[in-house]
C-alpha positions, 0 to 999 in steps of 0.5 A, spaced: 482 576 468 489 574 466 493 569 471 496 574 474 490 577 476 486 571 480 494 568 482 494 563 478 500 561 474 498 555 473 501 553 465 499 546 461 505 543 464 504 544 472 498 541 470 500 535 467 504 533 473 499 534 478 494 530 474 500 524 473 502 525 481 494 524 481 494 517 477 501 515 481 497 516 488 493 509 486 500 506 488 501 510 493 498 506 498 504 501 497 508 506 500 504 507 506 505 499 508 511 499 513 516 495 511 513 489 516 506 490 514 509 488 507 513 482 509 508 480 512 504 481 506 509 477 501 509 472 507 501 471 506 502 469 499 506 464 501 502 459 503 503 458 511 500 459 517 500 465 522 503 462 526 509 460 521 509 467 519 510 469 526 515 463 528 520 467 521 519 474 524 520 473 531 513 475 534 507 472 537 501 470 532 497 477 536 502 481 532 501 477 526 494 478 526 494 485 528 499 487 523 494 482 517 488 486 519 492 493 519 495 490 511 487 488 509 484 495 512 490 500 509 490 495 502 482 495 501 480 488 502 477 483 507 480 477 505 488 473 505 486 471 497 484 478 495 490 481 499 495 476 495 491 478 490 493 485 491 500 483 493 501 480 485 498 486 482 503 491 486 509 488 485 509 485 493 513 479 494 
């Protein structure tokens, strides 16, 4: 059965795309932070505290920590050094 026959008209270049949009996908977690929640994550690697992270945004500390835990859960990791750490390595400052 040809490509005609089983639909699929797949040709080496489609396939190329997908496999580099498949790669492209491990940095796509970086575009599924908000904006908030990637300040807050450049925030964490500067050293402050929740509370000095809040008092720079305008928000409450609860806000800060909920907005940490939503970066920690979204970036795969559990603590403020592994997510600074991830910060680096993504280009979030």
């Amino acid at each position: 059965m040809g490509p005609a026959q089983t639909g699929n008209t797949s040709e080496p270049e489609d396939i190329m795309t997908i496999l580099d949009t498949s790669e492209q996908a491990t940095s796509a977690v970086t575009v599924s932070l908000t904006r908030r929640e990637r300040v807050v994550l450049a925030e964490l690697g500067e050293d402050v505290t929740l509370e000095e992270i809040a008092t720079r945004l305008f928000v409450t500390r609860n806000t800060v920590k909920s907005q940490v835990r939503s970066v920690y859960r979204k970036i795969g990791v559990s603590t403020r050094s592994e997510a600074v750490a991830w910060a680096i390595e993504h280009g979030i400052r």
